[in-house]
C-alpha positions as CSV (number, residue, x, y, z in Angstrom):
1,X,157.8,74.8,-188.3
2,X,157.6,74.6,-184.5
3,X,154.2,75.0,-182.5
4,X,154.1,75.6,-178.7
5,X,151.0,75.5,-176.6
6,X,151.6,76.8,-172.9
7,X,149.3,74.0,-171.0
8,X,150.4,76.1,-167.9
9,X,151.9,79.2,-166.8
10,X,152.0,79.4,-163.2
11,X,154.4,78.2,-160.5
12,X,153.6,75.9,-157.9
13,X,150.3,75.9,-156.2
14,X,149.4,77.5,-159.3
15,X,146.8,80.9,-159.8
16,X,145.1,81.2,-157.4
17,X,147.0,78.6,-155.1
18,X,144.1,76.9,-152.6
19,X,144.4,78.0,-149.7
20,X,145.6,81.5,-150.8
21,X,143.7,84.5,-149.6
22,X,146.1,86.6,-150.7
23,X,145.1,89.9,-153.5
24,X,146.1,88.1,-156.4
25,X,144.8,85.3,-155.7
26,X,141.2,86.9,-154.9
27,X,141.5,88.4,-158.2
28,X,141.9,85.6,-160.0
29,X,139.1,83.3,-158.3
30,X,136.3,86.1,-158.5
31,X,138.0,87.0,-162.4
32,X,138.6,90.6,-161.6
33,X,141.6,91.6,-163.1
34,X,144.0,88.6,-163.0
35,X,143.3,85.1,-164.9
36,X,143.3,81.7,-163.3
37,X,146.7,79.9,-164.5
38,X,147.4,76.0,-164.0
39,X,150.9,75.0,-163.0
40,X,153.3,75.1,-165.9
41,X,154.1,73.3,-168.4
42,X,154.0,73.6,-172.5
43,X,153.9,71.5,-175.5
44,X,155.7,71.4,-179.0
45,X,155.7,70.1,-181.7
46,X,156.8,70.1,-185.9
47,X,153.2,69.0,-187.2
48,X,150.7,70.3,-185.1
49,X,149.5,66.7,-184.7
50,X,152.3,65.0,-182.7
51,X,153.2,66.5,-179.6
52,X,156.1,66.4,-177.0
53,X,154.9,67.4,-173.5
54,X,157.7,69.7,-171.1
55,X,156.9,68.8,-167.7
56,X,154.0,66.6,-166.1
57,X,152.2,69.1,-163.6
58,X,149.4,68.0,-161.5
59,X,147.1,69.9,-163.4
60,X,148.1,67.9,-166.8
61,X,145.0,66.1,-167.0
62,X,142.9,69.4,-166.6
63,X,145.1,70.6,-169.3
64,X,145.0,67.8,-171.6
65,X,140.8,68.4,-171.8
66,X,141.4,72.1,-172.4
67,X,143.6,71.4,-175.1
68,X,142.0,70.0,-178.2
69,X,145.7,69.9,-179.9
70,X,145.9,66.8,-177.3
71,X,142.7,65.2,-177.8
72,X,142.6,61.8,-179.5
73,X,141.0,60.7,-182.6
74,X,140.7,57.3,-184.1
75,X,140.8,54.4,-182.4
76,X,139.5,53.6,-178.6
77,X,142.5,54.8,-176.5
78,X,145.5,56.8,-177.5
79,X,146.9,60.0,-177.3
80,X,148.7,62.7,-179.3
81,X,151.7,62.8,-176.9
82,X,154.6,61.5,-177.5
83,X,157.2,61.8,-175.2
84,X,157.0,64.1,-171.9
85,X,160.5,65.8,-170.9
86,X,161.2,66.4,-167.5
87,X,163.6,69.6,-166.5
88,X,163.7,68.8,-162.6
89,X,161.7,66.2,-160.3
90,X,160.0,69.0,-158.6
91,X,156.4,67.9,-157.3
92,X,154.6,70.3,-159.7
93,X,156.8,69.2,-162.6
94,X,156.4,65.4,-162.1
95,X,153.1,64.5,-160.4
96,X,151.2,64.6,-163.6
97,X,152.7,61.7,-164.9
98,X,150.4,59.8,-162.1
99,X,147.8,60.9,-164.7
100,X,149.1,59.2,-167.5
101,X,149.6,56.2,-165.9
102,X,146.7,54.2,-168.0
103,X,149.0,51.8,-169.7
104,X,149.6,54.2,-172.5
105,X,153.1,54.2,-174.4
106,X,154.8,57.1,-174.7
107,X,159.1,58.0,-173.4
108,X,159.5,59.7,-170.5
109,X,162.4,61.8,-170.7
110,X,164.9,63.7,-167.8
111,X,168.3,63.8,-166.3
112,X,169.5,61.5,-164.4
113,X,169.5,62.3,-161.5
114,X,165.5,63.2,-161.7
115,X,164.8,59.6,-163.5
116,X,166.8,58.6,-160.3
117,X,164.1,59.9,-157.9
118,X,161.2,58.5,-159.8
119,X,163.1,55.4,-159.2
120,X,163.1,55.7,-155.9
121,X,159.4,56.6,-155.4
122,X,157.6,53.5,-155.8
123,X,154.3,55.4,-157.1
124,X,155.6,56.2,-160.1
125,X,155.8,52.5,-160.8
126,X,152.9,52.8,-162.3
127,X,154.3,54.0,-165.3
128,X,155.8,50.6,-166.3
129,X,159.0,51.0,-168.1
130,X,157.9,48.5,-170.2
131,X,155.1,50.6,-171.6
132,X,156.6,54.0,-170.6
133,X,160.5,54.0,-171.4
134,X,162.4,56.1,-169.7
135,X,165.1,57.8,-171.6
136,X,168.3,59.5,-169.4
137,X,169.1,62.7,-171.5
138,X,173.2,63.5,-171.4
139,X,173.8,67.4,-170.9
140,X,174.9,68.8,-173.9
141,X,174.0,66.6,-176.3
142,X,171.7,66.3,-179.1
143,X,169.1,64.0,-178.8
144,X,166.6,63.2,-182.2
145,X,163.0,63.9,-180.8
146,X,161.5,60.6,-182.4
147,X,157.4,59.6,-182.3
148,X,156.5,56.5,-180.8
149,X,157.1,54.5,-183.6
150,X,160.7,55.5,-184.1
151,X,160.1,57.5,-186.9
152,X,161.8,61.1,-186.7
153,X,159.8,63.9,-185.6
154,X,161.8,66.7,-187.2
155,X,162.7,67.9,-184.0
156,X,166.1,67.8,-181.8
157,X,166.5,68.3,-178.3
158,X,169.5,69.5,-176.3
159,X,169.2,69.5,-172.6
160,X,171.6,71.5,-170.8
161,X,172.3,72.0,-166.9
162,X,171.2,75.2,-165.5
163,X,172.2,76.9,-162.0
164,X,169.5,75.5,-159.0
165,X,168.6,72.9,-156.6
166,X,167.5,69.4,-155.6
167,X,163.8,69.3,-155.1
168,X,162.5,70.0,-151.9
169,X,161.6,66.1,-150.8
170,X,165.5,65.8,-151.7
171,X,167.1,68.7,-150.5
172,X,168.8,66.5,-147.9
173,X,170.8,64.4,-150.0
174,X,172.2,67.5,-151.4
175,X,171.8,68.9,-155.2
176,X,173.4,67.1,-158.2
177,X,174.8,68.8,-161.5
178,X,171.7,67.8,-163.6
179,X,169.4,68.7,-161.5
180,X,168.2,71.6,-163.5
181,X,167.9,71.5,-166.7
182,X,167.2,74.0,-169.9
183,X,165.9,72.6,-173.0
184,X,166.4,73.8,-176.0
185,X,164.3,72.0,-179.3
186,X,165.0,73.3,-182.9
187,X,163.5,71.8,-186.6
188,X,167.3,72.8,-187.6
189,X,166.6,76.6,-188.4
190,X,163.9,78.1,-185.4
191,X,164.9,77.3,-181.8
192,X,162.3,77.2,-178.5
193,X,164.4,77.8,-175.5
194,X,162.7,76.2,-172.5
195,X,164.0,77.4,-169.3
196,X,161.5,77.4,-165.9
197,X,163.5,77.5,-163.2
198,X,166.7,78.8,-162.6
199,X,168.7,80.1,-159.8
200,X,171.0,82.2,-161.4
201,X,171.9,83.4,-165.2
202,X,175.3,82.5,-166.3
203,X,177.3,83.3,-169.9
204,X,176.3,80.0,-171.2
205,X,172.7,80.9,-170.7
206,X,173.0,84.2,-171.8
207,X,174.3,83.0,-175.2
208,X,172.1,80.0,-175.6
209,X,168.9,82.9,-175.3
210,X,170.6,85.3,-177.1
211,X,170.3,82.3,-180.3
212,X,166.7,81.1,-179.7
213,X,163.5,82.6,-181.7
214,X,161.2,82.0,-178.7
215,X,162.5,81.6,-175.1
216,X,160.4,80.8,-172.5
217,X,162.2,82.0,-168.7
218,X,161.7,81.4,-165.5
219,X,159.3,84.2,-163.8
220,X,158.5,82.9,-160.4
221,X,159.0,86.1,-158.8
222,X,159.5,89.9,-159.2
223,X,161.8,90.6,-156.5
224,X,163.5,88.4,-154.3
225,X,161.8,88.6,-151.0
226,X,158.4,89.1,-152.2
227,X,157.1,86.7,-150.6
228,X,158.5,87.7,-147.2
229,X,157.5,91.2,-147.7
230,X,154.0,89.4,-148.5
231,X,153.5,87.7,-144.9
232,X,153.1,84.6,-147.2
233,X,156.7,82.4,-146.4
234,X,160.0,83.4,-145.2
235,X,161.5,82.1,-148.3
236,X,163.6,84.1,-150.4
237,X,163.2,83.4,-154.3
238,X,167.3,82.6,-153.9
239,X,166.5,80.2,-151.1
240,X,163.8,78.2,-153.5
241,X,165.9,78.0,-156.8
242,X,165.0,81.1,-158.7
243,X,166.3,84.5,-159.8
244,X,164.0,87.1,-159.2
245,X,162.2,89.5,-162.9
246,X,163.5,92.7,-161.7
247,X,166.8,92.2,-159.1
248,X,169.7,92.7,-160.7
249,X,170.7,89.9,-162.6
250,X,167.7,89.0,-163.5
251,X,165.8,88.0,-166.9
252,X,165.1,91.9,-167.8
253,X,169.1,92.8,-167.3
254,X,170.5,89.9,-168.4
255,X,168.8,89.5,-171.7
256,X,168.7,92.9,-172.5
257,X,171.0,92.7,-175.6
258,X,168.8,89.1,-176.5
259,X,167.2,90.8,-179.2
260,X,166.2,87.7,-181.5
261,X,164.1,86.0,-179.2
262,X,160.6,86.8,-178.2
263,X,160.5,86.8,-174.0
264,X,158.3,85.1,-172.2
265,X,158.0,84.5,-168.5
266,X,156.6,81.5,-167.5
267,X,156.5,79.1,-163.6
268,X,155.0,82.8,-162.4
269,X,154.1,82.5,-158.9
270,X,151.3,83.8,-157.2
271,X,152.7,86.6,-155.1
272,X,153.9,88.0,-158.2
273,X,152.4,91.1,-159.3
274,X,153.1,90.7,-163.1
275,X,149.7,88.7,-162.6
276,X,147.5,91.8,-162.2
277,X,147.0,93.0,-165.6
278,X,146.7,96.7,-164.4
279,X,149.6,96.7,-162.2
280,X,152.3,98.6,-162.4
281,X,154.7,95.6,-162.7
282,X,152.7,93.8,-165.4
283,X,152.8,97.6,-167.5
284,X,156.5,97.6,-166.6
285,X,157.6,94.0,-167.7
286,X,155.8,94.3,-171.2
287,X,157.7,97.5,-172.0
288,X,160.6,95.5,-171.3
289,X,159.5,93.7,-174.1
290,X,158.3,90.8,-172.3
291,X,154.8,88.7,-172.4
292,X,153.6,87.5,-169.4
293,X,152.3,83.9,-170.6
294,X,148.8,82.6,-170.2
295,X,147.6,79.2,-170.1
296,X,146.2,78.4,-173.7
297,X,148.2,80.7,-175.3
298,X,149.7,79.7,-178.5
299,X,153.1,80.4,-180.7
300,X,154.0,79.0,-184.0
301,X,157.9,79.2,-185.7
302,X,158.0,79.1,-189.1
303,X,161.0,79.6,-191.6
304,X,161.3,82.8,-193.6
């Protein structure tokens, strides 16, 4: 059995973003047709009791109290989280770990290159790697999810580099291969595909999704210059690290033939129209078959 909690479903900034006047984001702060998302990020887990966190947003401690999966019981101080597993040092993927910085054990988890640039930031000393080990994950390789008392939790991750680029407080020392990742976490028979940013789908990809029960893919934005076309930056999605919903080669036409998995978009920006539940868009996407994720939503993997 595998349970997954989305703790967060939007993309940066998150829904609405602060100092967004933009439609969506006027929806979603007076609650008239769009819901209020915090910045993404889910958990899993074989038990329902011990859980691995993907990704440390800076809304994690907001997400932590609205999730009583991650609420501890028993003694003074603890928590149900066991490890957290980073897919990129992106700001809104790592600045939650400043959160979790209250000399609680638990493994922190990511590529190398990303535990290189929490290395380099002297803030996230705070996380003493005496009390918070950090573990470099190898592409490609299988890698036993164990609690923190080295017992097995049933669960085995495979991190694997996907097409996209070095964060933006990096972008001049250029990009690194692992500075992406997918993750991919099986119990040996069902198979979550984690996948929230990614620049471009490749075979590999393609194939990895076309084996998972559950994949979760990146849905920043529904076309590529949405945001241009917005006013709101001159960014392309190309430009930021992220194939665009409905472009051609995007999720919808390249996992077409995916017919195992359920689809889920997730890292959904807040230009993107998908948001507005009456939209054309957000119509269109689920009768691709799609789910547009929500914060607090909940799936659970079981074996036939």
């Amino acid at each position: 059995m595998i349970d997954v909690i989305v703790l967060g479903s939007a993309a940066g900034g998150g829904f609405p973003q602060w100092n967004s006047a933009a439609p969506g984001c006027v929806a979603a702060r007076t609650r008239q047709g769009a819901r209020p998302r915090t910045q993404a990020s889910i958990a899993v887990s074989a038990d329902g009791e011990h859980w691995f966190v993907l990704n440390a947003s800076p809304d994690l401690r907001q997400q932590i109290i609205e999730t009583p999966a991650l609420h501890h019981q028993g003694s003074l101080r603890g928590t149900p989280i066991q490890s957290v597993i980073l897919t990129c040092g992106e700001i809104d993927a790592i600045t939650g770990l400043l959160t979790l910085r209250e000399r609680e054990p638990f493994t922190l988890m990511g590529s190398e290159s990303t535990l290189d640039q929490l290395a380099a930031n002297p803030i996230f000393g705070a996380l003493d790697p005496a009390i918070v080990p950090r573990v470099t994950l190898k592409l490609d390789v299988p890698t036993a999810l164990n609690l923190k008392d080295g017992t097995p939790s049933g669960l085995t991750l495979t991190a694997f580099a996907v097409p996209g680029k070095a964060p933006l407080y990096a972008e001049a020392e250029g990009s690194r291969p692992d500075e992406t990742l997918g993750v991919s976490i099986t119990d040996g028979t069902q198979t979550v595909l984690f996948i929230p940013g990614c620049a471009h789908i490749t075979p590999d990809i393609i194939e990895r999704a076309s084996q998972a029960d559950l994949l979760f893919f990146d849905g920043t934005l529904w076309r590529d210059d949405e945001m241009i076309r917005a006013g709101l930056s001159p960014k392309t999605g190309q430009r930021m690290g992220h194939v665009s919903i409905r472009d051609s080669g995007g999720p919808v036409e390249s996992f077409a033939s995916c017919s195992k998995p359920r689809k889920v978009l997730i890292h959904i920006n807040n230009s993107n129209p998908v948001l507005m539940e009456d939209s054309p868009e957000h119509k269109d996407i689920e009768n691709a078959g799609w789910t547009v994720s929500e914060d607090g939503m909940t799936f659970r993997l079981e074996t036939p």
